[in-house]
C-alpha positions as CSV (number, residue, x, y, z in Angstrom):
1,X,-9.3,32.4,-6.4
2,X,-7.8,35.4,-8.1
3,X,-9.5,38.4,-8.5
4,X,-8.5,41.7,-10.7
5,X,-10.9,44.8,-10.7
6,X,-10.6,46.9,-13.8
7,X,-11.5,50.8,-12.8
8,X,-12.6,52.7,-15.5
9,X,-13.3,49.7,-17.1
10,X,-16.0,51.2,-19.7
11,X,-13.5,53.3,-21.4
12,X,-10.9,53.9,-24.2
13,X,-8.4,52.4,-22.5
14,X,-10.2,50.5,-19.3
15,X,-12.0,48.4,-22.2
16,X,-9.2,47.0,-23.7
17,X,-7.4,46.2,-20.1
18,X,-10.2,44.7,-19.5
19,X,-10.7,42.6,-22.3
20,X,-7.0,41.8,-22.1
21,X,-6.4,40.3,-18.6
22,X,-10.0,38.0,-19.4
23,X,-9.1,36.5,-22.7
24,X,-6.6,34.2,-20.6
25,X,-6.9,32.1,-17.1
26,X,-5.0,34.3,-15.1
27,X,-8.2,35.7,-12.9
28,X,-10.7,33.7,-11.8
29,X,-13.0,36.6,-11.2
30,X,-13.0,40.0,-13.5
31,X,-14.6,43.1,-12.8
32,X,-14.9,46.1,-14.8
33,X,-15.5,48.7,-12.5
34,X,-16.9,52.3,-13.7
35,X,-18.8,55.6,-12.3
36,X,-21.9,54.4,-14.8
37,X,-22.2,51.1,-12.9
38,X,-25.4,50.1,-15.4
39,X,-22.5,50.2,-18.2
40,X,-20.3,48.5,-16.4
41,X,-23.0,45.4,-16.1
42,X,-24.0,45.8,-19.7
43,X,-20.1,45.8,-20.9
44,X,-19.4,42.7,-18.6
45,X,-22.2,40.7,-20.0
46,X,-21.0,41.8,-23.6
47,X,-17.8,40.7,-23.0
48,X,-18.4,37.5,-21.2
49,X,-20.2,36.6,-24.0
50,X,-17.7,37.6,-26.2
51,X,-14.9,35.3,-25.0
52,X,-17.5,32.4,-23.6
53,X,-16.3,32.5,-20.6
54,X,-17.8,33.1,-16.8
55,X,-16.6,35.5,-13.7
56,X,-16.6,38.2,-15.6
57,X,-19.1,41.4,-13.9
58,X,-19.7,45.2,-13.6
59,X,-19.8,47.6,-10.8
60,X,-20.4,51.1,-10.0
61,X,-17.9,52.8,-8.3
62,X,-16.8,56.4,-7.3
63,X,-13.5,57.2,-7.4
64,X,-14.0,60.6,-5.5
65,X,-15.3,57.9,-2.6
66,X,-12.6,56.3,-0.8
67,X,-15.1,54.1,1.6
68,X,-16.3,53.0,-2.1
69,X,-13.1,52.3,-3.6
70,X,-12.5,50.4,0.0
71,X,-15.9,48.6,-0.7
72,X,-15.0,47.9,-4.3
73,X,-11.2,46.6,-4.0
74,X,-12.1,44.3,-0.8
75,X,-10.8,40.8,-1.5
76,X,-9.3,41.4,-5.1
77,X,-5.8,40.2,-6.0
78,X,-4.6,43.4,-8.5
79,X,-6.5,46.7,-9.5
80,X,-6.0,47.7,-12.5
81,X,-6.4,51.4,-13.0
82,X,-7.5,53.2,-16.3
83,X,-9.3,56.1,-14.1
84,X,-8.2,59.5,-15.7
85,X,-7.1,62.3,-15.6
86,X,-4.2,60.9,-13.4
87,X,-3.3,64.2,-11.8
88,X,-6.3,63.6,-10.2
89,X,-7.0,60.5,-9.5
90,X,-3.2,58.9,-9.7
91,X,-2.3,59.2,-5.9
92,X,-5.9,58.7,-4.4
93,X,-6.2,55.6,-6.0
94,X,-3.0,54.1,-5.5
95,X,-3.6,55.2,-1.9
96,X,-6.9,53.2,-1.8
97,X,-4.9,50.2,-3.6
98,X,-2.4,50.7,-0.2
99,X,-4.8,51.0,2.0
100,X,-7.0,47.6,0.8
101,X,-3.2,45.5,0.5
102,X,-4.6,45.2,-3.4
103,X,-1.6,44.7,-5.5
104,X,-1.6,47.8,-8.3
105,X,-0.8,48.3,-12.2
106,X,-2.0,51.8,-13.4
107,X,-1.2,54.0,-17.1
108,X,-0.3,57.5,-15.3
109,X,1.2,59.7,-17.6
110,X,1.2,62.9,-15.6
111,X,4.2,63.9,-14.0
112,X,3.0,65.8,-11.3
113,X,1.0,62.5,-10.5
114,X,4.4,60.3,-10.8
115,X,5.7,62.0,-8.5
116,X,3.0,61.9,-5.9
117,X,2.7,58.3,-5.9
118,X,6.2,57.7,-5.9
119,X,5.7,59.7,-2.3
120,X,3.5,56.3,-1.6
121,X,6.5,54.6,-1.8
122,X,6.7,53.4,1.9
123,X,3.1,53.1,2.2
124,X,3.9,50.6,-0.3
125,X,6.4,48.8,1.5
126,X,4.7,48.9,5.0
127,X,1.6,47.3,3.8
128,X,3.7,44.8,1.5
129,X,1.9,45.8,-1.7
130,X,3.9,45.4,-5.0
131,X,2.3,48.8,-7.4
132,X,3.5,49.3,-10.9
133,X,2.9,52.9,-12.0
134,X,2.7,54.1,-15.9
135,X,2.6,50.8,-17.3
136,X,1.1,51.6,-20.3
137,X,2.7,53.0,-23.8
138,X,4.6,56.2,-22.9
139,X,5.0,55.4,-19.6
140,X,5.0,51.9,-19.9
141,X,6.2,49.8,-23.1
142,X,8.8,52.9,-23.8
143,X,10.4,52.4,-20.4
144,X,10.6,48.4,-20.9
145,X,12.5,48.4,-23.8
146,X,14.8,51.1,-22.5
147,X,15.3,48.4,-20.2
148,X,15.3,45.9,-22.6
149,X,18.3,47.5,-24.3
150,X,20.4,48.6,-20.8
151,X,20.0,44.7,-20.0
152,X,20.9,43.2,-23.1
153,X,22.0,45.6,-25.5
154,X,24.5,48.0,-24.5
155,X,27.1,48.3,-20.9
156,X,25.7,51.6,-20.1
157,X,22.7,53.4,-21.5
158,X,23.6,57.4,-22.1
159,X,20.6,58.9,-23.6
160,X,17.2,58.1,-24.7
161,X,14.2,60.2,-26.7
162,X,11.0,58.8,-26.7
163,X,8.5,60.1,-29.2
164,X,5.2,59.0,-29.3
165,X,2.3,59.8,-32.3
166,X,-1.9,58.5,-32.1
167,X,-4.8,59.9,-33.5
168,X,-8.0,58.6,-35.5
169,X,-9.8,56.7,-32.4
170,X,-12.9,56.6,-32.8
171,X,-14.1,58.3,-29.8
172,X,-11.7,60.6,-27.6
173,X,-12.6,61.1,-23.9
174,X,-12.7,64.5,-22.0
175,X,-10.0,62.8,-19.8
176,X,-7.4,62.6,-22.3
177,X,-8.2,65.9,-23.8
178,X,-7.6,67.3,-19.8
179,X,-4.6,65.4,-19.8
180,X,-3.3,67.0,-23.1
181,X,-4.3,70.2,-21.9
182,X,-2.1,69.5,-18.7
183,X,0.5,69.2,-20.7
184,X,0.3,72.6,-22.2
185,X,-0.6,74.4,-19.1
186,X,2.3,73.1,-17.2
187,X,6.2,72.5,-17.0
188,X,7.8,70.2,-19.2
189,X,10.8,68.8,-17.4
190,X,13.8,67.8,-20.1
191,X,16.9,65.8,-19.0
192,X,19.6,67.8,-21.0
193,X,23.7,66.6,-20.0
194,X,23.0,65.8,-16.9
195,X,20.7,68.1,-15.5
196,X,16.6,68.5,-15.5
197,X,15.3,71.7,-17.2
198,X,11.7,72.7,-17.9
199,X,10.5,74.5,-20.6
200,X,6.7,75.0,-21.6
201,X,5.0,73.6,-24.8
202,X,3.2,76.6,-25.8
203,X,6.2,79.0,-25.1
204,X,9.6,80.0,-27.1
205,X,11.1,77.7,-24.0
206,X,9.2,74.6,-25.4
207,X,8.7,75.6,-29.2
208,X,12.8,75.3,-29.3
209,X,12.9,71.8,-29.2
210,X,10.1,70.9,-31.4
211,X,11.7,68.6,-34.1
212,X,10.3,66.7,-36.8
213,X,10.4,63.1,-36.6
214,X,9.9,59.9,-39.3
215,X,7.2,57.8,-37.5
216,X,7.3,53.8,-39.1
217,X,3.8,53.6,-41.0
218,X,2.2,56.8,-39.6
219,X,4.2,59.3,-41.8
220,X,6.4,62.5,-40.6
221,X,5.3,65.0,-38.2
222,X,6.4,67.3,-35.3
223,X,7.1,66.6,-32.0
224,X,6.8,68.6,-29.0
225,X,8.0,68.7,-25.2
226,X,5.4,66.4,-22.9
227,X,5.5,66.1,-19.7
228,X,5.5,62.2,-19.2
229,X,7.3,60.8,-16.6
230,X,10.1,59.0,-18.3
231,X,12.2,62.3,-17.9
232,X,12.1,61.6,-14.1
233,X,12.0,57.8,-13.1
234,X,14.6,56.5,-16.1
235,X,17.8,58.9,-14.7
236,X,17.0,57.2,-11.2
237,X,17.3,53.8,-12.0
238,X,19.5,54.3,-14.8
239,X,22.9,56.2,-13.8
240,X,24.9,56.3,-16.4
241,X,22.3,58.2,-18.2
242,X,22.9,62.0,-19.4
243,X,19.9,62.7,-21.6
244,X,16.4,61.7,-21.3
245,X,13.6,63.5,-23.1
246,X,9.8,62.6,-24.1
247,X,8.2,64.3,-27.2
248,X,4.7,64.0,-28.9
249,X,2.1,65.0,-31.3
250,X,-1.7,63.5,-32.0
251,X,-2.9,63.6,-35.2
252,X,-4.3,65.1,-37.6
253,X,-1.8,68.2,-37.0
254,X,-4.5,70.1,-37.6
255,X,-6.6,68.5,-34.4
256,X,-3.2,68.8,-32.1
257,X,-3.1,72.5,-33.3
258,X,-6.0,73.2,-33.0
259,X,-6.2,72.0,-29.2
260,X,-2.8,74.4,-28.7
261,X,-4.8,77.8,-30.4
262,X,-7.9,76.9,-28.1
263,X,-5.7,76.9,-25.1
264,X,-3.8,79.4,-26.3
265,X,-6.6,81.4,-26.5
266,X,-8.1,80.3,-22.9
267,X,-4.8,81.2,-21.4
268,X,-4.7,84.9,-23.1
269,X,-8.5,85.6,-21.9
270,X,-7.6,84.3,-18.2
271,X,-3.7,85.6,-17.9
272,X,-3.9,85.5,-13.8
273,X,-6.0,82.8,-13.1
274,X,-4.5,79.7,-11.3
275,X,-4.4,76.4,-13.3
276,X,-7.3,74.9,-11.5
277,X,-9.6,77.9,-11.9
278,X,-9.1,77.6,-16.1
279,X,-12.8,76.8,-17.9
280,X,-11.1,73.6,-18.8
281,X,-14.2,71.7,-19.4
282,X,-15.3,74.5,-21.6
283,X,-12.4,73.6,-24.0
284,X,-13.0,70.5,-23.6
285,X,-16.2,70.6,-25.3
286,X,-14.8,73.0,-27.9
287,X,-12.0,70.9,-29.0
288,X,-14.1,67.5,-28.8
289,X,-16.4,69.5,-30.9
290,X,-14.0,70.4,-33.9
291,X,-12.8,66.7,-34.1
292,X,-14.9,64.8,-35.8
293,X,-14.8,67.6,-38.4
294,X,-10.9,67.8,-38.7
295,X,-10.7,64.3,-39.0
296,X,-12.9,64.1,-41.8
297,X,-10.6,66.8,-43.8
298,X,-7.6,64.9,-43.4
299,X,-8.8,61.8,-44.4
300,X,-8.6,59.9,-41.2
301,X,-11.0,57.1,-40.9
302,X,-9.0,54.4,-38.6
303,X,-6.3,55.0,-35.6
304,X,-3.0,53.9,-35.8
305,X,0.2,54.7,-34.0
306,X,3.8,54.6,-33.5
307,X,6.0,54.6,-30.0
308,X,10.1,55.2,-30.8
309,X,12.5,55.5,-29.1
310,X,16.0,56.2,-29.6
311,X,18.8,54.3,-27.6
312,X,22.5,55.5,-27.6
313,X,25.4,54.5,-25.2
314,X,28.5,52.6,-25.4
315,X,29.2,48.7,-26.1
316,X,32.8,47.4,-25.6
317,X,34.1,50.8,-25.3
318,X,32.0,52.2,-29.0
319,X,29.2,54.1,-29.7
320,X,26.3,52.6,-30.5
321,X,22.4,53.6,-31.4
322,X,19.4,51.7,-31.1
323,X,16.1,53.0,-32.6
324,X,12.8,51.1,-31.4
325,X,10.0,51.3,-33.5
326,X,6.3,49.7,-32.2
327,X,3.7,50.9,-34.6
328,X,0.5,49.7,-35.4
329,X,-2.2,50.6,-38.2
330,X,-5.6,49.4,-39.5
331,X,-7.4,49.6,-36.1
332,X,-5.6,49.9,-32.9
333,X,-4.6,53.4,-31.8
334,X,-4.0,54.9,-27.9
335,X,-6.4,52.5,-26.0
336,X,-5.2,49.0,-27.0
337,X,-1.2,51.0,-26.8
338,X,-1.9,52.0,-23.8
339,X,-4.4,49.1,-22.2
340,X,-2.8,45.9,-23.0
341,X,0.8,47.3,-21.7
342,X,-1.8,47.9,-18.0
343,X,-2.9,44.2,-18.9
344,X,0.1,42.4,-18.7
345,X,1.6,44.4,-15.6
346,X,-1.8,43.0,-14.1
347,X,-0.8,39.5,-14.5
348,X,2.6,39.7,-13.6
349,X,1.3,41.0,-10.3
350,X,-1.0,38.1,-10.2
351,X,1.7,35.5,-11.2
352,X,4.5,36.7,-8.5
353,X,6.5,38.0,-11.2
354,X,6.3,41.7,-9.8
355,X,6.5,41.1,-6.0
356,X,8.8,43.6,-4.5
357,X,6.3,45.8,-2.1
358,X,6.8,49.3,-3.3
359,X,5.8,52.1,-5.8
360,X,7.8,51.5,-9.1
361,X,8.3,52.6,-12.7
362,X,8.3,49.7,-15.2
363,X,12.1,50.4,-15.8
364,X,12.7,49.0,-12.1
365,X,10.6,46.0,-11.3
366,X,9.3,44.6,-15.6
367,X,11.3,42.3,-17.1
368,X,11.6,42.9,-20.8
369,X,11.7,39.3,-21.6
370,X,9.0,38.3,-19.9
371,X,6.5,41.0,-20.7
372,X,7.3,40.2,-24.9
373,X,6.6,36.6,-24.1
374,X,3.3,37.0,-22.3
375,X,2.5,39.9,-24.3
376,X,2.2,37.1,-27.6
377,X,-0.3,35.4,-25.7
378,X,-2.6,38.1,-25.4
379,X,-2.5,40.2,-29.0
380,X,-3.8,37.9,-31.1
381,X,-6.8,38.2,-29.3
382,X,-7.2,41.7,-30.7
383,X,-6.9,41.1,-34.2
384,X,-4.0,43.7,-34.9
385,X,-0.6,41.7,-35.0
386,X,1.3,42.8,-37.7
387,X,3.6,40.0,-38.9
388,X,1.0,37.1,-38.7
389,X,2.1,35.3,-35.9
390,X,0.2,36.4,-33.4
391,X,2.9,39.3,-32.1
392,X,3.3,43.4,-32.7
393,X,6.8,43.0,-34.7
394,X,9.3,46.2,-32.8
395,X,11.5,47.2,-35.4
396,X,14.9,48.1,-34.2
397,X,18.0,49.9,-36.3
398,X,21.2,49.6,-34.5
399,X,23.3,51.8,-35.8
400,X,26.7,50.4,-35.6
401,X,30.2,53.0,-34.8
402,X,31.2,53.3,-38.1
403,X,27.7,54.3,-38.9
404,X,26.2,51.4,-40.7
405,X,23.2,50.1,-39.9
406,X,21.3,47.2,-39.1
407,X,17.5,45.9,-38.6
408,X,17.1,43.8,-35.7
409,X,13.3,42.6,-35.2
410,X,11.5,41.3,-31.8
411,X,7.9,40.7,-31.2
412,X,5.3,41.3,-28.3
């Protein structure tokens, strides 16, 4: 009997893992596990109904609790976590993953958490449990097809930009509004020839490498310095690589700005006061209360998004330059981006695929071929493939030495 517990499982993103790793016959058993356990029943029974299918139940859990996390993960195959914001719950949970011998797939995007858990690495390896960190969009998807492209693409990979672009959810979370904050109120490490800076996003340090970028079906907009892990874990297990940055926006641009003037403003009023002693729930609930409003005014009435990254190293001695493109519109924004990606590291826990004990990036332990093919067997359950055959197409221009070009497409 395999069992996978889904924590968070009543949010943006926990929702769509969880709908994700039940639509198929990978887990016997699926639980959605949340802090508002009577949700967490109610959203069970929704979905069980949904997809006509048994094992599927809620729970209550705290994740400030580690005898309740113990209590909740006894006897399950793979945890699955969507509980945010990862700086801080990333480590404690993967700890209480460790610590139960519960295989692990979580969507950390905090670098300060990264690199916490990747402390947990011979934890890991002691207890023999196999834990794949930032497997969702950016980390996640972004670092398998950096992968993808180093494995099948190119002899050595020298530099890769990742730029990621969401906005019109329906609903937005005070945990990803904390996480954006994070972002803003701490370093932003850069991978520049060879070396790791960090500049800040609010400051001249950051505001120098804002760029403007072409997003496929999404439109144009500018990109700033994030602090996503992808700066840190792709040098390591890629060592010809020189450059490695990680660049984003939400939009409306009018929202994303106006989340950088209220923090702006936060900081200027509190100019001494340590991170963790900023009113950050206070702009929170100002930002989450301008939304709906600036949302209106540009027009936005569905999510979309777009993940690219660009490629560039050497084949057969040339230059060459891949740009990946996975963009969706019409309905699915950050939380099936980011969920599904959690999804299918889940089952290739479950399957054996993923086995080696230890803390990893997707980079080091996913294979790119695998993920695409599984990955077709679980979009079209979500209504939002793009080419009609039940994949998310990934546009890819290789840009050849002489500087033609070329479309290359591939599907998940």
């Amino acid at each position: 009997m395999s069992k996978v517990v889904v924590l968070g499982g009543c949010g943006g993103i926990g929702s769509v893992a969880a709908r994700a790793v039940a639509c198929g016959d990978w887990f016997d058993e699926v639980v959605l596990a949340d802090l508002r356990g009577d949700e967490a029943a109610a959203a069970a029974a929704a979905l069980q109904a949904d997809l006509g299918r048994s094992g599927i139940s809620g729970a209550g859990v705290d994740a400030t609790d580690p005898t309740d996390l113990a209590r909740l993960l006894e006897g399950a195959t793979v945890a699955v976590s969507c509980i945010g914001p990862f700086y801080r719950f990333g480590a404690p949970v993967l700890a209480a993953a460790i610590d139960a011998g519960v295989a692990f797939v979580d969507v950390c995007d905090d670098l300060d958490a990264t690199l916490a858990q990747l402390e947990l690495d011979d934890a890991a390896r002691a207890a023999g449990v196999p834990a794949i960190i930032g497997m969702g969009n950016s980390p996640g998807l972004a670092n398998v097809l950096v992968r993808y492209a180093a494995d099948h693409l190119l002899d050595e990979v020298t530099a890769v930009d990742i730029m990621h672009n969401h906005g019109g959810e329906p609903d937005e979370g005070a945990a990803v509004v904390k996480h954006r904050i994070h972002a803003m109120v701490n370093d932003v490490p850069l991978f520049i020839d060879g070396e790791l800076i960090t500049v800040r996003l609010l400051e001249p340090s950051g505001q120098a490498h804002v760029i403007e970028t072409d997003f496929r079906d999404v439109g144009t907009f500018p990109v700033f310095p994030y602090p996503h892990p992808e700066t840190i874990t792709l040098p390591r297990h890629l060592p010809g690589l020189r450059r490695t940055t990680n660049m984003g926006v939400v939009f409306p641009l009018a929202y994303f700005e106006h989340t950088m003037a209220v923090v702006r403003q936060g900081l200027a009023e509190h100019p001494h006061a340590a991170i963790a002693d900023l009113p950050v729930d206070d702009w929170v609930a100002e930002i989450l209360a301008a939304r709906p409003r600036l949302l209106a005014e540009a027009g936005v009435t569905e999510p979309a998004g777009c993940l690219k990254i660009i490629v560039r190293g050497t084949s057969d001695g040339a230059e060459h330059t891949y740009v990946f493109s996975l963009s969706s519109a019409g309905g699915a924004g950050a939380g099936e981006g980011t969920g599904i990606p959690a999804a299918l590291g889940a089952v290739l826990l479950a399957r054996g695929s993923v086995d080696t004990p230890g803390v990893h990036p997707p980079e080091a332990v996913v294979d790119p071929l695998e993920l695409m093919a599984l990955a077709g067997e679980v979009i079209g359950h979500f209504g939002i493939a793009g080419d009609g055959t039940g994949g998310v197409p990934i546009h890819i221009e290789h840009v050849l030495p002489d500087g033609t070009s070329e479309v290359i497409e591939l599907a998940l």
